[in-house]
SERO-4910 file (N, C-alpha, C, O; in steps of 0.05 Angstrom, whole numbers):
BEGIN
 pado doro    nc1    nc2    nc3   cac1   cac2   cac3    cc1    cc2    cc3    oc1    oc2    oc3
  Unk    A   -637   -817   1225   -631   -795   1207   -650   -772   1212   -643   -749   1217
  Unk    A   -672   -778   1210   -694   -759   1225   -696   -749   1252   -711   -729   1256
  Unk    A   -682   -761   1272   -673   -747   1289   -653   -738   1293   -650   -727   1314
  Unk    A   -636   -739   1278   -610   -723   1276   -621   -695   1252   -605   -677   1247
  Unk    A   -631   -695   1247   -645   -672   1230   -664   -650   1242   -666   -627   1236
  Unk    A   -679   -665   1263   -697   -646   1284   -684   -633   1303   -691   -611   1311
  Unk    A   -660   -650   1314   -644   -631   1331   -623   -613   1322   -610   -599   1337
  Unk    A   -622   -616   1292   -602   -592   1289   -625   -563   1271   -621   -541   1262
  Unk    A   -647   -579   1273   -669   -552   1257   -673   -539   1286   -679   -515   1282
  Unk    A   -674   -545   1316   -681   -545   1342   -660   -529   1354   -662   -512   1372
  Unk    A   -639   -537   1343   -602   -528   1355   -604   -480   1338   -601   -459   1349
  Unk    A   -612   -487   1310   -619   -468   1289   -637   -453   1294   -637   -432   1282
  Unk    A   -654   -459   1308   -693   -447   1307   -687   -420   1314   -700   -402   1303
  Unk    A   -664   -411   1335   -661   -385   1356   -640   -366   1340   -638   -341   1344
  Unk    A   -628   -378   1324   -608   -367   1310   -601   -360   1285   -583   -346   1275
  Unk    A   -630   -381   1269   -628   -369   1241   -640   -347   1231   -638   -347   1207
  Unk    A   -651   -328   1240   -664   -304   1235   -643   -282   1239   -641   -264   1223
  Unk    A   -625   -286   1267   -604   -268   1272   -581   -262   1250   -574   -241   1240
  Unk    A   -568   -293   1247   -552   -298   1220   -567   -276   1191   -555   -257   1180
  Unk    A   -591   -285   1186   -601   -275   1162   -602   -244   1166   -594   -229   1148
  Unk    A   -612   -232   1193   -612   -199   1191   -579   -190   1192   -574   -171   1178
  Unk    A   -563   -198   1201   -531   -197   1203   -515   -195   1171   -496   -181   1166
  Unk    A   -532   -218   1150   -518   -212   1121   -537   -190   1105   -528   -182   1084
  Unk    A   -557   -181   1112   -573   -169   1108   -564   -138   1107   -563   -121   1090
  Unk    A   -559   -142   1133   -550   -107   1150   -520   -104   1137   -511    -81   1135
  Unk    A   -507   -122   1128   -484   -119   1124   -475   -117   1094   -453   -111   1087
  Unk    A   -494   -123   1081   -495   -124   1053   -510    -93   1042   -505    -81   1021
  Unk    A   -527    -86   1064   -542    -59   1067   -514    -40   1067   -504    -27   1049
  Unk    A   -507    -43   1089   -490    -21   1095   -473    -20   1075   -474      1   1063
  Unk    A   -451    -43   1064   -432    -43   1040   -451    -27   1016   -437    -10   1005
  Unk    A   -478    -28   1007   -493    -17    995   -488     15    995   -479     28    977
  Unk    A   -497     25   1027   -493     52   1025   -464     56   1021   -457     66   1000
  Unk    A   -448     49   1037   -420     66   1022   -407     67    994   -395     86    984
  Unk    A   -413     43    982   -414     44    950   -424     66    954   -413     85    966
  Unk    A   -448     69    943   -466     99    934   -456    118    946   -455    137    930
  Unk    A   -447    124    971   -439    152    990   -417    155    977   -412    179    977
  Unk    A   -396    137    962   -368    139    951   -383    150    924   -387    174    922
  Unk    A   -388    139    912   -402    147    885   -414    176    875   -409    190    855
  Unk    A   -434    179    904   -449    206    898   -428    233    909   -435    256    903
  Unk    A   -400    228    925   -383    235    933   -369    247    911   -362    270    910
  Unk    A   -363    220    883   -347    228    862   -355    251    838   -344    268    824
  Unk    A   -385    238    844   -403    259    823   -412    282    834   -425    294    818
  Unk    A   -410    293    856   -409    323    872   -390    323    896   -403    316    915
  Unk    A   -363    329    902   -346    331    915   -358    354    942   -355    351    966
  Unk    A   -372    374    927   -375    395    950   -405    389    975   -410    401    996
  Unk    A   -421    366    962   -431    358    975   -417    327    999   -429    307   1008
  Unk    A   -405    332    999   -388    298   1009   -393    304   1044   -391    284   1059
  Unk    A   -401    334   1059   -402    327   1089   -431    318   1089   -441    304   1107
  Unk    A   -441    326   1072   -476    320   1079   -483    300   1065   -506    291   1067
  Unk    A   -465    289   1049   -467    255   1043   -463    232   1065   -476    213   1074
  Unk    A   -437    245   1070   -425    236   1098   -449    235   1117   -453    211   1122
  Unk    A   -464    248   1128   -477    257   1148   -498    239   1143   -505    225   1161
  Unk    A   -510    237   1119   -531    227   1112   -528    185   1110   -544    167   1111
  Unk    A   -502    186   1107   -492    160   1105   -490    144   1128   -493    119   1127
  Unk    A   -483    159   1154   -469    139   1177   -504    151   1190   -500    147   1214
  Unk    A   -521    158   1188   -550    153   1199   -560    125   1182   -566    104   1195
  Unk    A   -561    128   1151   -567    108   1147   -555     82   1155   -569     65   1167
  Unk    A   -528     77   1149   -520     57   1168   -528     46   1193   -533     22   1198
  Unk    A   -529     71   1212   -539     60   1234   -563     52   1240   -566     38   1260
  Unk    A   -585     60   1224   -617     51   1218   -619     22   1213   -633      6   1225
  Unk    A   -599     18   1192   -593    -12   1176   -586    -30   1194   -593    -53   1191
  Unk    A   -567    -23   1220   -554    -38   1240   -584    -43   1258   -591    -62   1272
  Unk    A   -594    -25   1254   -613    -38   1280   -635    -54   1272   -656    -55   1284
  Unk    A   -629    -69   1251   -645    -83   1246   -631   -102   1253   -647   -117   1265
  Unk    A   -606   -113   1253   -600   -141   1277   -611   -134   1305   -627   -148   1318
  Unk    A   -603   -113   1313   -612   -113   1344   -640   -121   1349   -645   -137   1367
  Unk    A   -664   -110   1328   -694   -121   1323   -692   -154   1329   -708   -166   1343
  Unk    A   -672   -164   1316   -671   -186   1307   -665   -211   1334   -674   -234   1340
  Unk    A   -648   -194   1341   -636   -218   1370   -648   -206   1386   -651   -220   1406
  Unk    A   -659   -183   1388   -683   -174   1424   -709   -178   1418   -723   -189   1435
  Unk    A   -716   -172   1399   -741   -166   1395   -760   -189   1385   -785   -188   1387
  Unk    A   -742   -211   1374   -757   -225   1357   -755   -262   1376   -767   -282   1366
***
């Protein structure tokens, strides 16, 4: 039982960090567009520079998997 337990913590070791920045980044991003929809509703005339300001953040947020599977 104990070695069926070391080789699947061994199988995991390379991949559980990637998994975790992946719901992370993705729960981030669902984050900003809530709010970019939101702050959208509550000033309409600002909505390109919400916009603008939204898909940078997103993409900041995404690179934190890439950190994750190159870097780490």
């Amino acid at each position: 039982m104990t070695e069926l337990l070391m080789f699947l913590l061994a199988a995991l070791e390379g991949k559980f960090h990637v998994g975790l920045a992946a719901a992370g980044s993705g729960i981030g991003v669902g984050l900003v567009g809530m709010k970019a929809a939101e702050a959208t509703g509550r000033n309409p005339g600002a909505g390109a520079d919400i916009l603008k300001i939204s898909i940078i953040l997103a993409a900041l947020i995404e690179g934190i998997v890439f950190f994750a599977i190159f870097l780490v």
